[in-house]
VEXMISE-325913 format. One record per residue (C-alpha): residue number from 1; x, y, z; chain. Coordinates in nm, 3 decimals, decimal comma. Example, Ala and Ser with C-alpha at 12.3 -4.5 7.8 and 13.67 -1.06 7.14 Angstrom:
2
(1 (1,230 -0,450 0,780) "A") (2 (1,367 -0,106 0,714) "A") 
***
This chain:
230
(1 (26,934 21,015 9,011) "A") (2 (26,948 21,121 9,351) "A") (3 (27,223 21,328 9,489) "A") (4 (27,438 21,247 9,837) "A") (5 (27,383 21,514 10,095) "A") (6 (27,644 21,607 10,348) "A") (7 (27,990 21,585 10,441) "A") (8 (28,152 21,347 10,151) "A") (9 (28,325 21,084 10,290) "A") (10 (28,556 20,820 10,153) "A") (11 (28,295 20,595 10,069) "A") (12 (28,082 20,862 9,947) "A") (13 (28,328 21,021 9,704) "A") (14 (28,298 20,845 9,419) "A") (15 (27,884 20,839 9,404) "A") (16 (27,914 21,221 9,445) "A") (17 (28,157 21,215 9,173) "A") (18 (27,906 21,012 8,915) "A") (19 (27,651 21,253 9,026) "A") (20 (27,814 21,575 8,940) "A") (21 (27,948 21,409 8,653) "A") (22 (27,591 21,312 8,500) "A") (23 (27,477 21,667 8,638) "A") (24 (27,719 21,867 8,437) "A") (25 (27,675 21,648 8,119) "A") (26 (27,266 21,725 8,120) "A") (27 (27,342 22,091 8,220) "A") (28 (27,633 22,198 7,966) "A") (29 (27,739 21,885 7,778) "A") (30 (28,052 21,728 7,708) "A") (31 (28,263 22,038 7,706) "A") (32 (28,212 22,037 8,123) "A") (33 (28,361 21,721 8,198) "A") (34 (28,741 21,854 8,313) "A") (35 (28,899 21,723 8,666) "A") (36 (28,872 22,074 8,785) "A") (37 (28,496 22,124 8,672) "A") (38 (28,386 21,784 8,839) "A") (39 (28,558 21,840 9,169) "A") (40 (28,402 22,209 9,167) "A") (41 (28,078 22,013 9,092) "A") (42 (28,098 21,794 9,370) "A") (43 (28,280 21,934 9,640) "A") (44 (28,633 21,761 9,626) "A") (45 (28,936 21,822 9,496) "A") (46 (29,067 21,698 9,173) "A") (47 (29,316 21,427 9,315) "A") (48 (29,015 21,270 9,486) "A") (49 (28,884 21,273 9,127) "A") (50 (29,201 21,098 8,970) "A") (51 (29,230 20,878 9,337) "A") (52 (28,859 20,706 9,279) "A") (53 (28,906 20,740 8,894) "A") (54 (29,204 20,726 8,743) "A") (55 (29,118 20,970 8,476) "A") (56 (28,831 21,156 8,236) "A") (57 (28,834 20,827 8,041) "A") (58 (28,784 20,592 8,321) "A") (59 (28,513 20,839 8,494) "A") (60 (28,304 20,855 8,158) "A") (61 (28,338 20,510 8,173) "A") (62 (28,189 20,447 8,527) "A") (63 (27,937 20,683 8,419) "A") (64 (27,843 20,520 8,135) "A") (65 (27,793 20,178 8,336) "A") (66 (27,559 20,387 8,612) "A") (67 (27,356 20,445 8,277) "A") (68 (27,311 20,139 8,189) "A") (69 (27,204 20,059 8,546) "A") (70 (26,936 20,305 8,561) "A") (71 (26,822 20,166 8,231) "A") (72 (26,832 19,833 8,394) "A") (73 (26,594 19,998 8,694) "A") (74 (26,361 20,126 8,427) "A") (75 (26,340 19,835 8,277) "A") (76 (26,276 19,667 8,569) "A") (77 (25,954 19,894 8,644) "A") (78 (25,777 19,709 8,313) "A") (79 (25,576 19,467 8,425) "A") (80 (25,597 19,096 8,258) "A") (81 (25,309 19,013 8,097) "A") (82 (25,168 18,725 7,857) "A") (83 (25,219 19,033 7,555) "A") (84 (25,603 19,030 7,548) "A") (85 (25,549 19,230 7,246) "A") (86 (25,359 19,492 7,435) "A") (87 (25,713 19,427 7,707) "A") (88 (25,928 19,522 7,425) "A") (89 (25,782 19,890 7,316) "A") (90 (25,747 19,953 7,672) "A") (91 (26,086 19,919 7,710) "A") (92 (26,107 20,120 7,383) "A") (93 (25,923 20,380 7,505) "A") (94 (26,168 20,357 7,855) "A") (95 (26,437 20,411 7,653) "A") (96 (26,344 20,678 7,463) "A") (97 (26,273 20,834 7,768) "A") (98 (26,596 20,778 7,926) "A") (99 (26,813 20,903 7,649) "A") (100 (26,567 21,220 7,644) "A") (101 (26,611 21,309 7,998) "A") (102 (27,019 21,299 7,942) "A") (103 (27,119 21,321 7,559) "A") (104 (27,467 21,360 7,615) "A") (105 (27,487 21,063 7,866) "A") (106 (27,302 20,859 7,595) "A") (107 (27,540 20,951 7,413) "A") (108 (27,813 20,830 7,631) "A") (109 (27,621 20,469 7,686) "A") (110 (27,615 20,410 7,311) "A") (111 (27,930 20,505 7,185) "A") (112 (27,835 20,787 6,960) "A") (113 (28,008 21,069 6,855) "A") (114 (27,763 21,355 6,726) "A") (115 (27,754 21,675 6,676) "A") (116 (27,658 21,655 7,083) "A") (117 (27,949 21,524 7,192) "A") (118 (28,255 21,350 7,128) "A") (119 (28,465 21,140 7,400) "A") (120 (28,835 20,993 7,442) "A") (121 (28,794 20,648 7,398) "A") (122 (28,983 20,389 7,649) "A") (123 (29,177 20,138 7,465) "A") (124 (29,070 19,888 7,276) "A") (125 (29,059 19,646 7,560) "A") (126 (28,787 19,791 7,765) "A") (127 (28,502 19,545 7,811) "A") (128 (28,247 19,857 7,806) "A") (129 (28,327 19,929 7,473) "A") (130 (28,267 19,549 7,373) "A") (131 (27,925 19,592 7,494) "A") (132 (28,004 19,286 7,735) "A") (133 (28,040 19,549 8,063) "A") (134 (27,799 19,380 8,356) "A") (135 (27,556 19,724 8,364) "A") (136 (27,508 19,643 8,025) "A") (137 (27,443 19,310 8,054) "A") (138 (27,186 19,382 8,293) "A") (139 (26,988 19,615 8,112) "A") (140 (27,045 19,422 7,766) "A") (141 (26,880 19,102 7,950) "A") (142 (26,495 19,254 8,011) "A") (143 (26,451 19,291 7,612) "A") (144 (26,676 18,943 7,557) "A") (145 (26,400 18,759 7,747) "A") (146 (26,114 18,905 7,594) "A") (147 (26,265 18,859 7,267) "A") (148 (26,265 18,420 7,411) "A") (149 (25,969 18,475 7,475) "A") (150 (25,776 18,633 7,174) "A") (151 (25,970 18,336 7,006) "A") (152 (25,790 18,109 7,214) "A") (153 (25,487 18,272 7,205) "A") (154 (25,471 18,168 6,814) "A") (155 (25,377 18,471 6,669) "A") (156 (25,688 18,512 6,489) "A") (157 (25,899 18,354 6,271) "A") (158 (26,174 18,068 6,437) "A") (159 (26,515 18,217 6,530) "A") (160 (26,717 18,271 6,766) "A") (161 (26,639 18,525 7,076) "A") (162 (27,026 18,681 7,043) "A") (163 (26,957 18,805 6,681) "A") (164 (26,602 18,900 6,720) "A") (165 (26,689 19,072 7,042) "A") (166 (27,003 19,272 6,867) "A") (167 (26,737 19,377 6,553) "A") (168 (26,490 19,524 6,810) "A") (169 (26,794 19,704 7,026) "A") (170 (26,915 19,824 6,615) "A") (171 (26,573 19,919 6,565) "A") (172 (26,473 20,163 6,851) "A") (173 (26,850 20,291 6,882) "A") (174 (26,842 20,414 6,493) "A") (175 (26,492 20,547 6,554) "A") (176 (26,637 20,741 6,939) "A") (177 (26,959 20,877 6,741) "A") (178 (26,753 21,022 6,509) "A") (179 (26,502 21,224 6,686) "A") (180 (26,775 21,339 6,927) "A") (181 (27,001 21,477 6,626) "A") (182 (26,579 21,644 6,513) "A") (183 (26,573 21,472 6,241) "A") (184 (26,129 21,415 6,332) "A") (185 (26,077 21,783 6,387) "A") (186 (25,800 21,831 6,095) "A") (187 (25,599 21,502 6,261) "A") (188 (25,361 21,639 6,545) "A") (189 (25,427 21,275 6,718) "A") (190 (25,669 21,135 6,631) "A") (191 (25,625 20,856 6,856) "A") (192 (25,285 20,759 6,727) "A") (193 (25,404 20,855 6,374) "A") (194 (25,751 20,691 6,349) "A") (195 (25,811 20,493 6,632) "A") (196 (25,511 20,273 6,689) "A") (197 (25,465 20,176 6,279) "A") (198 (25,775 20,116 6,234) "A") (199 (25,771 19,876 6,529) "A") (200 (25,429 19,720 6,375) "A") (201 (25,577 19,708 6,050) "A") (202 (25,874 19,532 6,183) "A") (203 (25,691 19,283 6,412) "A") (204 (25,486 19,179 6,057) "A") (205 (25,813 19,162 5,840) "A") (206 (25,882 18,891 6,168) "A") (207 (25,583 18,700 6,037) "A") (208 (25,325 18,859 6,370) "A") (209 (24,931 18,943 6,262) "A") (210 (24,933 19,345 6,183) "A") (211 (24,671 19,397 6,389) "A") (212 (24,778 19,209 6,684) "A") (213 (25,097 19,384 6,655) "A") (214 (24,916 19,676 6,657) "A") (215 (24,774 19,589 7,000) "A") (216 (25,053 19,471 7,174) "A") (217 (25,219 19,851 7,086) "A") (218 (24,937 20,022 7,206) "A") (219 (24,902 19,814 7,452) "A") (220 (25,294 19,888 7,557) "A") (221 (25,230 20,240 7,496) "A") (222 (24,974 20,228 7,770) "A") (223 (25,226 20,049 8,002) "A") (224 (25,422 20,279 7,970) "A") (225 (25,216 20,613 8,079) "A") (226 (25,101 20,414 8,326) "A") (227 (25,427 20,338 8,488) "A") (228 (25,534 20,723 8,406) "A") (229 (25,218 20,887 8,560) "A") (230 (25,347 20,732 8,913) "A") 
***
């Protein structure tokens, strides 16, 4: 995510906030994120932090939504093809990426509490934490409508895209939490190891052709080092 240069203004105070916000949480974690830290971080003083904000809670908040929107951007860079199984492990394989580049903020997006980092929740009430926020929404429609569309396609089984679309999201978020907390260390790849048969084995259990789910994630796998070689 690209910084702001320059004088902050009012409009530009609360992007430089997010910034030095998702900054500090890839540099030094959870631990970082204090009023005083964040101003320091990007150049404003802590009432502009609690004017734009609120609070910690509300900030974490915002920042979790600007990860779900640069999910929804990376999502956005997979191509639609007629493979919407090949789609869905790109998207995988996005992801994966994502939550790599900023564990803790992953973190944050998802609602977990690990031995990385542990948050003060807002109430109850929040729409984030119903997973119903509108960043989310965004980013949880790419796999939604290649999840209609693989039902369409045939290959698997008759249900509905909602459920299939929430067992695939289950699926690669188990596998993500996992080899963030290194629990794939003794696999060389655990991408071509774990990830990808897994996916396979799952897309049979749906009632898809083994080896044209095979394909379709290689295929996606290829999609994806495409798009990440640019």
């Amino acid at each position: 995510m690209r910084e702001m240069r320059g004088e902050p203004t009012r409009d530009h105070a609360p992007e430089r906030v997010l910034q030095a916000t998702i900054r500090l949480l890839a540099e030094q974690g959870p631990s970082a994120i204090k009023a005083r830290t964040v101003a320091t971080a990007s150049g404003l003083s802590t009432m502009a932090v609690y004017h734009h904000f609120g609070g910690i809670a509300e900030l974490m908040s915002a920042v979790a939504d600007r990860g779900f929107t640069e999910l929804d951007k990376a999502f956005s860079q997979v191509p639609v093809t007629e493979d919407p199984l090949a789609d869905l492990f790109a998207m995988a394989l996005m992801t994966r990426g994502v939550a790599r580049e900023n564990p803790h903020l992953y973190d944050l997006m998802f609602g977990l509490s690990t031995r990385r980092a542990t948050y003060r929740p807002l109430p109850d009430s929040d729409v984030r934490l119903s997973g119903r926020s509108p960043a989310f929404r965004g980013a949880y429609a790419h796999p939604f409508q290649a999840c209609a569309r693989l039902v369409s396609s045939g290959r698997v089984g008759q249900q509905e895209p909602e459920v299939l679309t929430a067992q695939l999201w289950s699926f690669v978020h188990g596998y993500i939490t996992l080899e963030l907390a290194e629990h794939f260390v003794e696999f060389g790849d655990p991408v071509a190891e774990v990830l990808l048969p897994m996916g396979v084995n799952l897309a049979v259990g749906l009632g898809d052709k083994r080896e044209r789910a095979q394909a379709s994630h290689e295929a996606g796998a290829r999609v994806y080092d495409s798009i990440t070689r640019r």
